[in-house]
N, C-alpha and C positions, 0 to 999 in steps of 0.2 A: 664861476668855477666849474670844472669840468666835475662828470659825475663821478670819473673814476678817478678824480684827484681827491675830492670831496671823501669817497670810499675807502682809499689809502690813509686819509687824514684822520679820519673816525678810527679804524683799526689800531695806525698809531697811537691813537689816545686811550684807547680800550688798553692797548697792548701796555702803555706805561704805567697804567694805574694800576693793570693786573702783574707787573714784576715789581713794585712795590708791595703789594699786596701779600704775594707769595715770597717774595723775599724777605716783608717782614715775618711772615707767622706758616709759613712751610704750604705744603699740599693739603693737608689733615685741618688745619687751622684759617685758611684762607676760605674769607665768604664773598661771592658774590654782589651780596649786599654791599658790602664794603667798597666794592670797585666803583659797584653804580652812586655809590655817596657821592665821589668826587665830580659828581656832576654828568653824568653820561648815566641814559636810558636803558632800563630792563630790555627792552623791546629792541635797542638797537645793538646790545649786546649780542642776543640770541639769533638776532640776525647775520652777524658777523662769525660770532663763533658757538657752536653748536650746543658747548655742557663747557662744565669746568672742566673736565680732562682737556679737551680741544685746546681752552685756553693756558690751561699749565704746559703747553706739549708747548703751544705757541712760545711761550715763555721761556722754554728750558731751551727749544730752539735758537730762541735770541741768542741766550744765555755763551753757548758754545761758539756759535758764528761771531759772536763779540770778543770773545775769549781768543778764537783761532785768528782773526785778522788781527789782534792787538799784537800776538806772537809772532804771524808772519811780517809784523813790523819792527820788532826786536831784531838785533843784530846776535842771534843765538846761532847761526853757524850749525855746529855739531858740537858746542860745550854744553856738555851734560848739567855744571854748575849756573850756568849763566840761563838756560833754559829753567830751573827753580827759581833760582831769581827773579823772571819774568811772572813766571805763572803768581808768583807771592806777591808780588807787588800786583798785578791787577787785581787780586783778590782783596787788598787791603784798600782797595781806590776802587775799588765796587761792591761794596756791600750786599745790596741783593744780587746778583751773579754769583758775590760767592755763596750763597745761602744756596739758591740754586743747582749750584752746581754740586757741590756737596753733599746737598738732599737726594740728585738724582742719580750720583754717582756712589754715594755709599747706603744711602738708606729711603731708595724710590717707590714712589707706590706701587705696590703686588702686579695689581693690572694694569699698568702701563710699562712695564719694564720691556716690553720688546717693542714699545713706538720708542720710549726713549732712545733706545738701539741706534733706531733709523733714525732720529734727529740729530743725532751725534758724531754720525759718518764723519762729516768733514773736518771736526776737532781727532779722530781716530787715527784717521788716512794723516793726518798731519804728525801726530805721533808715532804713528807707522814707518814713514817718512825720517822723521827724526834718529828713528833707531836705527834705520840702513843706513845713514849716513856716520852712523856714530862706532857702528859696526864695520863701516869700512876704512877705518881711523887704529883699527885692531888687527891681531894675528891671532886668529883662531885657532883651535886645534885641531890637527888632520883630521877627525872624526867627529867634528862639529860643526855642521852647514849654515849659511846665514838662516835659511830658512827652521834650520835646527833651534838657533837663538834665536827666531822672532817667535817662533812656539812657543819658547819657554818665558823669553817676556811677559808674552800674555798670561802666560799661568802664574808668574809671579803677581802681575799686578792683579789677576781679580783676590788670589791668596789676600794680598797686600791691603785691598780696599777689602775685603771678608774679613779681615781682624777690626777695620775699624765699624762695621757695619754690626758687630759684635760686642753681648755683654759688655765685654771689657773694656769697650770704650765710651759705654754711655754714659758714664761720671763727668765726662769732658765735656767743659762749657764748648758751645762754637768757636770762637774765637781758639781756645787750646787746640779741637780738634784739627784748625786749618792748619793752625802753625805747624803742631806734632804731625800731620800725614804728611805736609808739604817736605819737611826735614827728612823725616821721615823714608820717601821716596825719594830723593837725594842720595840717602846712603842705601839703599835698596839697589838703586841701578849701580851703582857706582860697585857694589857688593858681587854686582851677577856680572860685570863688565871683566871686574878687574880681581875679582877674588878679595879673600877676606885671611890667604896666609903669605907670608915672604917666604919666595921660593933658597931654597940654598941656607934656612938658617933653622935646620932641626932643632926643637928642646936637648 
């Protein structure tokens, strides 16, 4: 076997042991120790990936790139509905990804939040993506640019994920938490798209 198949093969095996790992018990919770249980070397760890950040970044990387290709394989178009849809069912058929993803998107470690940033580009640019197209499905109002609505997307969703990144939603097992944001941002976009009054029908 070649050595840089050999290399890629370790890595993968590091890499699966440690998104079960973090998938089971988060960033805070997940040991080292535990990964090298399953059989794989202190020594060949450290070799491959530097600290446990390295390897949570590795991990949360997967995470996204997994997430974005399963989407780009969905027949989601420009349906705002059908795109929840998607995102909910792979979260329900991946367990650790969604643990993952959740962690680093609503409540990631301090100091890593700007690699996560950069790890998540290509799940971004997809939803970036998503919204132009969703926006050109619409009539805007003369004084509201695409690029006007894609500013304020974003400021909804970090709002949107800071509520649940918040007190008020630590009460919620994981499991409530997926469901209720995933709905959740469902009616959110749908809210900023289409509005939330019927025009022509005053009290």
């Amino acid at each position: 076997m070649r050595k840089e198949m050999k290399t890629e093969l370790t890595k993968e095996k590091i890499l699966i042991a440690a998104m079960n790992e973090f998938g089971t018990n988060g960033y805070a919770g997940a040991s080292l120790n535990n990964i090298c249980s399953t059989g794989i070397a202190k020594g060949l760890l450290y070799h491959n990936y530097e600290n446990k950040d390295a390897l949570y970044l590795a991990c949360v990387e997967r995470c996204f790139h997994t997430l974005t290709e399963y989407l780009n394989g969905e027949d989601i178009g420009n349906d705002l509905q059908r795109y929840v849809k998607a995102r909910l069912s792979f979260f329900r058929e991946n367990e650790n990804e969604a643990r993952l993803f959740f962690e680093s998107v609503l409540q990631p470690p301090i100091s890593l939040k700007e690699d996560i940033a950069k790890v998540r580009i290509e799940f971004d640019d997809f939803n970036l993506d998503l919204c132009s197209r969703m926006l050109e499905t619409i009539c805007l109002r003369s004084d509201v640019t695409k690029e006007d609505a894609i500013r304020y997307f974003r400021l909804m969703k970090e709002m949107f994920n800071g509520y649940f990144s918040s007190p008020a939603a630590h009460g919620l097992s994981f499991a409530d938490t997926m469901v209720t944001h995933e709905i959740g941002l469902s009616k959110m976009l749908d809210f900023m798209l289409y509005g939330i009054a019927k025009r022509g029908e005053d009290k």
